[in-house]
Structure formats: C-alpha cells, structure tokens
PDB file as gemmi writes it, atoms N, CA and C in Angstrom:
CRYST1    1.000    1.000    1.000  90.00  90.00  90.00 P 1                      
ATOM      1  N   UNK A   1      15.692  70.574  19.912  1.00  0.00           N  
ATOM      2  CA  UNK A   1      16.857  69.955  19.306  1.00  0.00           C  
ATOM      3  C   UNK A   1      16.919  68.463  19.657  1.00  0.00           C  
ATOM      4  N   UNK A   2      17.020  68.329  20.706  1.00  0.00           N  
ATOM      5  CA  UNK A   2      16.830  66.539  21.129  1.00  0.00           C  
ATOM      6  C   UNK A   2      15.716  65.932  21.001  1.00  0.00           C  
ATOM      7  N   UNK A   3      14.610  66.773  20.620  1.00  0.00           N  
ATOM      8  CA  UNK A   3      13.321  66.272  20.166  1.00  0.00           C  
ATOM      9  C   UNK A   3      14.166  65.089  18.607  1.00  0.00           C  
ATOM     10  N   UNK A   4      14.488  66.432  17.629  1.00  0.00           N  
ATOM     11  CA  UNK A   4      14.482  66.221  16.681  1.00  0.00           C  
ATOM     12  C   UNK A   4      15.957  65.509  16.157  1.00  0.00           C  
ATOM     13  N   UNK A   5      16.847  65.329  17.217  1.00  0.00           N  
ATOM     14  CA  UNK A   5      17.823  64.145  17.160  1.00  0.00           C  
ATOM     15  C   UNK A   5      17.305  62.851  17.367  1.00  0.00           C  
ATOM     16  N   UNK A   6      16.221  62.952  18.198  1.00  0.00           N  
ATOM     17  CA  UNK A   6      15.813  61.114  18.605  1.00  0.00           C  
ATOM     18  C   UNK A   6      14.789  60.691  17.396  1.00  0.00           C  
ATOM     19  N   UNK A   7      14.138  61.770  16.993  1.00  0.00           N  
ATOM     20  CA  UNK A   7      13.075  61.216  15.758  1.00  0.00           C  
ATOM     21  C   UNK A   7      13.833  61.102  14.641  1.00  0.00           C  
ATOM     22  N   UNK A   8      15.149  61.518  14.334  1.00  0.00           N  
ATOM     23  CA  UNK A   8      15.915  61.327  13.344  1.00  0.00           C  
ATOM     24  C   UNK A   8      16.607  59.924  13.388  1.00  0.00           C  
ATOM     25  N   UNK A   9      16.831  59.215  14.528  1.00  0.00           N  
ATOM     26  CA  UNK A   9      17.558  58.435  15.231  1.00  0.00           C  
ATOM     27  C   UNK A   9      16.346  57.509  15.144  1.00  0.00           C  
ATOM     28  N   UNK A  10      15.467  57.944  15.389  1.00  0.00           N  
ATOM     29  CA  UNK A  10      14.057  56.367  14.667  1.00  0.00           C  
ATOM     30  C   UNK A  10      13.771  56.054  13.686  1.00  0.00           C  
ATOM     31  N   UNK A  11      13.882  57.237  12.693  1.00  0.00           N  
ATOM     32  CA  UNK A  11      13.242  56.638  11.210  1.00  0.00           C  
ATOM     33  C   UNK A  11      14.936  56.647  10.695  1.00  0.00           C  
ATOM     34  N   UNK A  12      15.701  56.453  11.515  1.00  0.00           N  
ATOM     35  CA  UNK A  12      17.119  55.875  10.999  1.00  0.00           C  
ATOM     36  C   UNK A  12      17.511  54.400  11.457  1.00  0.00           C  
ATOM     37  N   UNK A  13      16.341  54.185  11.878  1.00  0.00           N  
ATOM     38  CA  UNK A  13      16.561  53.268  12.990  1.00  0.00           C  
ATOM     39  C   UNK A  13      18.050  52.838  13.749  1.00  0.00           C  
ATOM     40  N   UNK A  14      18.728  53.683  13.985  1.00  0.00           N  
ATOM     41  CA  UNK A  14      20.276  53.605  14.474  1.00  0.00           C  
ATOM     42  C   UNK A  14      19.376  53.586  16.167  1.00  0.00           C  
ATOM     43  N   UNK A  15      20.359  52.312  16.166  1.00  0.00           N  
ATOM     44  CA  UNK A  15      19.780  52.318  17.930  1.00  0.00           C  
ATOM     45  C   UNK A  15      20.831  52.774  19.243  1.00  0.00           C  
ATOM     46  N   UNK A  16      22.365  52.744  18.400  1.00  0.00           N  
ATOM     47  CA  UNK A  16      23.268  53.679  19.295  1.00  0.00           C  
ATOM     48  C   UNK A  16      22.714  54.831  19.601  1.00  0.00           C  
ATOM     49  N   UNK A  17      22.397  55.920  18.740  1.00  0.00           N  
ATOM     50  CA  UNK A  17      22.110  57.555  19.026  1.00  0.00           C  
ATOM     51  C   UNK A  17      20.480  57.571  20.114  1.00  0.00           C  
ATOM     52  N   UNK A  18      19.762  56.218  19.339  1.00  0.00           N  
ATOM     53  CA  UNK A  18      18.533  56.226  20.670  1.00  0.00           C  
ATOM     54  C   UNK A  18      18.945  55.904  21.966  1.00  0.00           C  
ATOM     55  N   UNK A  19      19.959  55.161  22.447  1.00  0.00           N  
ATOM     56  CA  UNK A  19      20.675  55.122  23.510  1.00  0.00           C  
ATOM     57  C   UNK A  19      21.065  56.048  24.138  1.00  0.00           C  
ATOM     58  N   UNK A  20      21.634  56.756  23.250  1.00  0.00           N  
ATOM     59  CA  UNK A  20      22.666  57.605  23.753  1.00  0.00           C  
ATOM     60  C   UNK A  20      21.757  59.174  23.853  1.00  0.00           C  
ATOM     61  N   UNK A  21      20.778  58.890  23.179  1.00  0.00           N  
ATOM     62  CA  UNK A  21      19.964  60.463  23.436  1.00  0.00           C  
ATOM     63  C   UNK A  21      18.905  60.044  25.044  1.00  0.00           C  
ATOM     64  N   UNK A  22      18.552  59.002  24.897  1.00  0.00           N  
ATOM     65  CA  UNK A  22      17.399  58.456  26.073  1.00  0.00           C  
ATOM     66  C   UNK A  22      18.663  58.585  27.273  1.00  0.00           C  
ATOM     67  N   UNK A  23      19.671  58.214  27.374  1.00  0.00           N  
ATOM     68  CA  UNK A  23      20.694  58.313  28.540  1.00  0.00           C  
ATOM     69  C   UNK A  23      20.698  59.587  28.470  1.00  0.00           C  
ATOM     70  N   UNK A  24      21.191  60.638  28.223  1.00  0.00           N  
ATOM     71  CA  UNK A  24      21.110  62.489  28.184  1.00  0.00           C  
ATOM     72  C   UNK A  24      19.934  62.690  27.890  1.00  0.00           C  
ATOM     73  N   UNK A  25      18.738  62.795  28.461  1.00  0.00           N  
ATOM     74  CA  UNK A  25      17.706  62.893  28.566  1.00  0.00           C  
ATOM     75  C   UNK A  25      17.442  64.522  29.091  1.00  0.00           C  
ATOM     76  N   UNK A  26      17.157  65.832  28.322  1.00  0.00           N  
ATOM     77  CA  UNK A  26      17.544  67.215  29.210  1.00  0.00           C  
ATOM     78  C   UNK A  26      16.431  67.538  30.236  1.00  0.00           C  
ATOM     79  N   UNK A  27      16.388  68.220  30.644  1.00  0.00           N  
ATOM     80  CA  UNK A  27      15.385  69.171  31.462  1.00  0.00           C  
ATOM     81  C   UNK A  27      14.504  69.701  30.540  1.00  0.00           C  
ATOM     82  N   UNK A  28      13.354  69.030  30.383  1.00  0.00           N  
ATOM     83  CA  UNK A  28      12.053  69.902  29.656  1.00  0.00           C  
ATOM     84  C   UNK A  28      11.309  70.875  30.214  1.00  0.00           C  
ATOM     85  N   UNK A  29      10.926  72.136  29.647  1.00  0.00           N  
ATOM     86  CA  UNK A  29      10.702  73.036  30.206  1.00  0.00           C  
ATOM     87  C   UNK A  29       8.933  73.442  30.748  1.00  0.00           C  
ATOM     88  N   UNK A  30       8.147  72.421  29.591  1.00  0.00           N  
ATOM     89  CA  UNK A  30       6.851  72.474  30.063  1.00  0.00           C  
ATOM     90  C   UNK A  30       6.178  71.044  29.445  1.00  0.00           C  
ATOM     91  N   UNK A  31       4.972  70.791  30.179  1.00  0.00           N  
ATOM     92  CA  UNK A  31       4.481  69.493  30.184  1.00  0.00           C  
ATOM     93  C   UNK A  31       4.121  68.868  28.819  1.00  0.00           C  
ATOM     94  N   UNK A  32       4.391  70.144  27.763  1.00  0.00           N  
ATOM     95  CA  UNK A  32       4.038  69.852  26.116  1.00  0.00           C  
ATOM     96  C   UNK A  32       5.163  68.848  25.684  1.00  0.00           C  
ATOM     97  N   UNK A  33       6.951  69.604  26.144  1.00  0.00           N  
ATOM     98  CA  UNK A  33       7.643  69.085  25.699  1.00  0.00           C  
ATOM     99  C   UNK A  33       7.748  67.696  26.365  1.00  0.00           C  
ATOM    100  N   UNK A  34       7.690  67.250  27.316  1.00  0.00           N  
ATOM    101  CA  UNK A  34       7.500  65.845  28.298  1.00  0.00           C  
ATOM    102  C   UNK A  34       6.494  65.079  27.452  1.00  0.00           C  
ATOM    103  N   UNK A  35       5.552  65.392  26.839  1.00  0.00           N  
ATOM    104  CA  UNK A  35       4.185  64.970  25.806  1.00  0.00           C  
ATOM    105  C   UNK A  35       4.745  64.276  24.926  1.00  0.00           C  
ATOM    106  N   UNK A  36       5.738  65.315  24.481  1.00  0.00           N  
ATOM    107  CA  UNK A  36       6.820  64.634  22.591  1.00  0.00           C  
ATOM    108  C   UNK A  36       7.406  63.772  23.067  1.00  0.00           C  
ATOM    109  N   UNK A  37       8.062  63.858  24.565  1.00  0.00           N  
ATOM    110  CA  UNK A  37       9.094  63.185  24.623  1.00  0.00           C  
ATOM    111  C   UNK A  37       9.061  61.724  24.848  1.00  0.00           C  
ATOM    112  N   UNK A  38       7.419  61.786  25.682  1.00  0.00           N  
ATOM    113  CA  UNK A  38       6.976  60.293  25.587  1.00  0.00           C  
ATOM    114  C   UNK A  38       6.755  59.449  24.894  1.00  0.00           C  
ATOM    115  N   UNK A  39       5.760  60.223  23.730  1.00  0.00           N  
ATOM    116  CA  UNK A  39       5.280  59.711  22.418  1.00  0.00           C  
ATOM    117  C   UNK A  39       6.875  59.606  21.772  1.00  0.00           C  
ATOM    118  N   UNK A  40       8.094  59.500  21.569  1.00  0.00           N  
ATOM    119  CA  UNK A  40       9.265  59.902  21.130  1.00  0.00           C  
ATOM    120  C   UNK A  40       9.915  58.321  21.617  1.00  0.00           C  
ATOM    121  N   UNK A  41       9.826  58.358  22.925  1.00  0.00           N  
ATOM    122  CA  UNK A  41      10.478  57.419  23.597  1.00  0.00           C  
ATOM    123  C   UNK A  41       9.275  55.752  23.625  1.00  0.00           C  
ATOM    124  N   UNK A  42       8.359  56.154  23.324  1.00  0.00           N  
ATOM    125  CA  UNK A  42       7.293  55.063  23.330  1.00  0.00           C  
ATOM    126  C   UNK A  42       8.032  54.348  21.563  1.00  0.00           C  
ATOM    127  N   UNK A  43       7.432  55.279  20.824  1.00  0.00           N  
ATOM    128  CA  UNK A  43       7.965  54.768  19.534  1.00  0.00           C  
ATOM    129  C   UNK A  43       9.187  54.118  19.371  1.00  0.00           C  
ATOM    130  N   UNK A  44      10.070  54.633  20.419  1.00  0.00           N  
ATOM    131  CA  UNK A  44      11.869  54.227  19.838  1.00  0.00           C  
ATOM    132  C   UNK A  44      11.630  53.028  20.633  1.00  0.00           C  
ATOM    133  N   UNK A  45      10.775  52.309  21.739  1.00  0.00           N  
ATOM    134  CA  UNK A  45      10.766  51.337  22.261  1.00  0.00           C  
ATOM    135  C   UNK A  45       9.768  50.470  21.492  1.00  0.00           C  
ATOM    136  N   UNK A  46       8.860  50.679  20.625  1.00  0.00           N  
ATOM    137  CA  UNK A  46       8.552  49.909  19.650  1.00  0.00           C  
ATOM    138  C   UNK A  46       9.427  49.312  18.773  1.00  0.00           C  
ATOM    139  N   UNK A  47      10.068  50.119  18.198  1.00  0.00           N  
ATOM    140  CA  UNK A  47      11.203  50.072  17.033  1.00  0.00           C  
ATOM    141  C   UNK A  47      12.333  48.980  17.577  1.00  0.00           C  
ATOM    142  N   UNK A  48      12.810  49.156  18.921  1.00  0.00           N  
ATOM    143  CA  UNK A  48      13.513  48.632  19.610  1.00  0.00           C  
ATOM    144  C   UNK A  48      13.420  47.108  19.467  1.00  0.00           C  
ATOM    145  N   UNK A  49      12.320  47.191  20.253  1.00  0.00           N  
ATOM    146  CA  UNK A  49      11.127  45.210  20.253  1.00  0.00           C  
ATOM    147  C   UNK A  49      11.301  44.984  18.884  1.00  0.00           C  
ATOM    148  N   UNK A  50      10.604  45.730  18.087  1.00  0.00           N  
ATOM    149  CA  UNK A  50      10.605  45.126  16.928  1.00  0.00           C  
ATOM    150  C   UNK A  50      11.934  44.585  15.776  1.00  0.00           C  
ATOM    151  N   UNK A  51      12.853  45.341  15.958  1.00  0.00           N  
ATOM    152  CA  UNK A  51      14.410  45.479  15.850  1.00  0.00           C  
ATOM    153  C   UNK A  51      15.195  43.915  16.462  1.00  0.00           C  
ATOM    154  N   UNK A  52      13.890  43.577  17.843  1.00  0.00           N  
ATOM    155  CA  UNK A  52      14.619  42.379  18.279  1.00  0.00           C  
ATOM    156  C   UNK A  52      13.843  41.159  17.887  1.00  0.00           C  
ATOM    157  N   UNK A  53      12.816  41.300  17.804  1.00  0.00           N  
ATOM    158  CA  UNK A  53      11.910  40.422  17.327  1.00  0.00           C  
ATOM    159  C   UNK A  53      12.481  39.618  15.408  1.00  0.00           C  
ATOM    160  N   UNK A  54      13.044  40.588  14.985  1.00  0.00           N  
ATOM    161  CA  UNK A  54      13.497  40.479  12.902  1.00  0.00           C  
ATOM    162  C   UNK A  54      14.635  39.803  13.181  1.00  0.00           C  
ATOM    163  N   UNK A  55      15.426  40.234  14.859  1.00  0.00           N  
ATOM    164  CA  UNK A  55      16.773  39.866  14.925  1.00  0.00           C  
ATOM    165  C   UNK A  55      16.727  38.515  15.526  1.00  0.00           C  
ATOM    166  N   UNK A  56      15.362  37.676  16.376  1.00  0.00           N  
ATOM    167  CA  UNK A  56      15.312  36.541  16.805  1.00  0.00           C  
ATOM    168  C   UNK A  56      14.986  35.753  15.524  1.00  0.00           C  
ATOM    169  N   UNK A  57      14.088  35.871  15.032  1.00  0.00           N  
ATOM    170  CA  UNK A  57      13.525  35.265  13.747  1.00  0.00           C  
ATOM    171  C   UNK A  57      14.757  34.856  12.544  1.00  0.00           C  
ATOM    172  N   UNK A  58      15.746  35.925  12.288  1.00  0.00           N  
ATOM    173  CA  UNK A  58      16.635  35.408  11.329  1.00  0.00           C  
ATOM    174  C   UNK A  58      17.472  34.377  12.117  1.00  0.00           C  
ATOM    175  N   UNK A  59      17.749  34.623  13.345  1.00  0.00           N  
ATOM    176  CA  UNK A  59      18.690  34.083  13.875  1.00  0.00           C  
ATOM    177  C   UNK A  59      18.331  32.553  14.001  1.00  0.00           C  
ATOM    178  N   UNK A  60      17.085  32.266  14.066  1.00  0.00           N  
ATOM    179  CA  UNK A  60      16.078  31.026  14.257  1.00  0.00           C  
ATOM    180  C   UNK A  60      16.027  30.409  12.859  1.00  0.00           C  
ATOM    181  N   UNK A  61      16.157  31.464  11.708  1.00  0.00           N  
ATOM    182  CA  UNK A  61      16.487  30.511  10.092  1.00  0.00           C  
ATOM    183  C   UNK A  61      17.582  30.604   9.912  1.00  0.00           C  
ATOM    184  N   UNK A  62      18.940  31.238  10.657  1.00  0.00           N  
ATOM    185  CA  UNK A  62      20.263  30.963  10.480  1.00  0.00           C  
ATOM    186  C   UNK A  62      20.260  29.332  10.774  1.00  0.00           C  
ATOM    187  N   UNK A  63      19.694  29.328  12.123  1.00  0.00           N  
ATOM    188  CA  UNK A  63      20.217  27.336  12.882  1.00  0.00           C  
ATOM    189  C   UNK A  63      19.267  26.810  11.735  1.00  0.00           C  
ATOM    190  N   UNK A  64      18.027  26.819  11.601  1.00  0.00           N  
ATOM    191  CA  UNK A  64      17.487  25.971  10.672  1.00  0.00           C  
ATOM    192  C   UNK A  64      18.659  25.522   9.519  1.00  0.00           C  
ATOM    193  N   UNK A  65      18.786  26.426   8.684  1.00  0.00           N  
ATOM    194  CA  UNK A  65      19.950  26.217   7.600  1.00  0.00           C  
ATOM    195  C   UNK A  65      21.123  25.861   7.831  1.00  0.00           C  
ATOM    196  N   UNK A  66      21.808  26.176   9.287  1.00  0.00           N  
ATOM    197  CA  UNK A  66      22.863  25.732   9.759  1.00  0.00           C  
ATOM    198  C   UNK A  66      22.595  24.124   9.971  1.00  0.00           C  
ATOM    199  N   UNK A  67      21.706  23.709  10.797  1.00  0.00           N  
ATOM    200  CA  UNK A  67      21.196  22.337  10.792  1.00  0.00           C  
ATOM    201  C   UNK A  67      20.961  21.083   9.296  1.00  0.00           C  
ATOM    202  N   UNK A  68      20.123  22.007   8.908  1.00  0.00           N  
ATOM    203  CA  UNK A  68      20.099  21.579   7.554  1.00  0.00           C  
ATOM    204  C   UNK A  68      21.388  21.286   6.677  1.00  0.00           C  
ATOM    205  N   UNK A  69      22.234  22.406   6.706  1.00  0.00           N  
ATOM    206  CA  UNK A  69      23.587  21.828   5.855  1.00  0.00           C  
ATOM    207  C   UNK A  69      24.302  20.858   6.652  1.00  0.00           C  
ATOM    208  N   UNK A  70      24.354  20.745   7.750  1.00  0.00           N  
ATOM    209  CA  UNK A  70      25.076  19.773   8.723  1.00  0.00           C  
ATOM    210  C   UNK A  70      24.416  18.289   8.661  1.00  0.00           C  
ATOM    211  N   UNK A  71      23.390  18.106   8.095  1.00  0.00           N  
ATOM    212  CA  UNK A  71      22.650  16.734   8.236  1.00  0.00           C  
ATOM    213  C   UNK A  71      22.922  16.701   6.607  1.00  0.00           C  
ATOM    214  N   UNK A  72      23.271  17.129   5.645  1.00  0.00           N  
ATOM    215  CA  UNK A  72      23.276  16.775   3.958  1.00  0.00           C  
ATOM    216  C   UNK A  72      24.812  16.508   4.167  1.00  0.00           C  
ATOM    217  N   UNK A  73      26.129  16.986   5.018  1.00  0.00           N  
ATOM    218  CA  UNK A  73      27.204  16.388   4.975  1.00  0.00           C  
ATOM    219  C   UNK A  73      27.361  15.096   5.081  1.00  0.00           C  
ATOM    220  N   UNK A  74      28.325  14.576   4.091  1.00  0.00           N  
ATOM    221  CA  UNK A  74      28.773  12.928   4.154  1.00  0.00           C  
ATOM    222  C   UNK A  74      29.296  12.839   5.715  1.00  0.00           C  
ATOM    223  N   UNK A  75      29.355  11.728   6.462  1.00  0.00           N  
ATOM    224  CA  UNK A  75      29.889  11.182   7.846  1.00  0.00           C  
ATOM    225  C   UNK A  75      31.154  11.049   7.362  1.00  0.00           C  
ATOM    226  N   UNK A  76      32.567  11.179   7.497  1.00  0.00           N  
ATOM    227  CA  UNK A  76      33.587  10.861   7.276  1.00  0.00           C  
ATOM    228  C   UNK A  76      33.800   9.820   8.029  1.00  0.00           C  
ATOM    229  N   UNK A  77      33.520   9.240   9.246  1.00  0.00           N  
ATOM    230  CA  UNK A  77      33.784   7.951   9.762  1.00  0.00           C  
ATOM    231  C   UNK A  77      32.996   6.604   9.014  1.00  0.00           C  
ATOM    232  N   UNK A  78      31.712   6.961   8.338  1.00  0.00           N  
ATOM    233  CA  UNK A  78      30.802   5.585   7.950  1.00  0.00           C  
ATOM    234  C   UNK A  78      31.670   5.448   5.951  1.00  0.00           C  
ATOM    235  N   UNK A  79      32.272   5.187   6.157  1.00  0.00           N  
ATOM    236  CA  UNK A  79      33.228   4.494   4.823  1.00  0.00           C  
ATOM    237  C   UNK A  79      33.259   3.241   4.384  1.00  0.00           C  
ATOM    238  N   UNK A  80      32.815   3.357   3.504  1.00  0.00           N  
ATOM    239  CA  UNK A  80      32.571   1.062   2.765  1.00  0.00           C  
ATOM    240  C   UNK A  80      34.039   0.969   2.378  1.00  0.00           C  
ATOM    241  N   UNK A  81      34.110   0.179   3.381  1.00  0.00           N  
ATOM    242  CA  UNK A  81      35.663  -0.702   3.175  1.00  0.00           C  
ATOM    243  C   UNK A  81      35.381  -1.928   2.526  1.00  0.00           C  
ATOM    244  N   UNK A  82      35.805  -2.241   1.344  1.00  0.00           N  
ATOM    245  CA  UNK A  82      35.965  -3.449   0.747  1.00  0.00           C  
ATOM    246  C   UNK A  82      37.416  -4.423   0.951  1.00  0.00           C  
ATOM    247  N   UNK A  83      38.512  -3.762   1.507  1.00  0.00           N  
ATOM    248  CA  UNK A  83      39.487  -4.372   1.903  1.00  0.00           C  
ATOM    249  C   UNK A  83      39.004  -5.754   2.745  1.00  0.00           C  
ATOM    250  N   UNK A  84      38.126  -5.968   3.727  1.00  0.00           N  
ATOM    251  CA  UNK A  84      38.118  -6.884   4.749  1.00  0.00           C  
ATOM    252  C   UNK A  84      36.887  -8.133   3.980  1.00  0.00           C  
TER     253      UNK A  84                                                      
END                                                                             
C-alpha cells in the first residue's frame, strides 16, 4: 500500500504526499520490500532536484524580465524643463 501511495505521489509529482509518506516510512517485512522502497525513494529524490532545478531556472527568467521591464521605464525625476 505505501509502496503504491509514493509511486502515485511521483508520477503526480505532488511533493507534499512524498513528504509525508517518506516521514511515515512503515516497517518492511523482507529485504524485497526495502529494494522498492529504495528504488521508490531514489526516484522521488530525483524528481525532487529536478522539481528544484525548473524552479531555479524560471525564477532566474522571472529577474531577467523583471530587470528588463525596470530599465524600459521612463525616470520620473530626468524631465526637460523648458521653464528655466
């Protein structure tokens, strides 16, 4: 059953329920199930990295574009005064 909650929880990529299944982690009963559970927990820590890696990268073309619109704004202080 918790095999097949955490592999549901990867190709869902929901990373609360991988949390929350890797924290309640049960008592496996023989060295087969400890086998899945690695290969299980290896993958959800791929997914993880990689999850953070898509999440550094946008965040790195958010400032680009954030930068970018901030340098095409007019200066409100540099104003041609013809009064003087």
């Amino acid at each position: 059953m918790w095999h097949t909650k955490l592999q549901i929880a990867i190709i869902e990529k929901n990373t609360e329920v991988i949390a929350q299944l890797v924290n309640e982690m049960p008592e496996f009963r023989d060295l087969e199930e400890m086998k899945r559970a690695a290969v299980l927990i290896k993958e959800a820590l791929r997914l993880l990295h990689n999850l953070r890696d898509e999440t550094a990268a946008t965040m790195q073309q958010l400032k680009k574009h954030k930068d970018f619109l901030n340098s095409t704004q007019i200066d409100a202080s540099a104003k041609f005064d013809i009064t003087s």
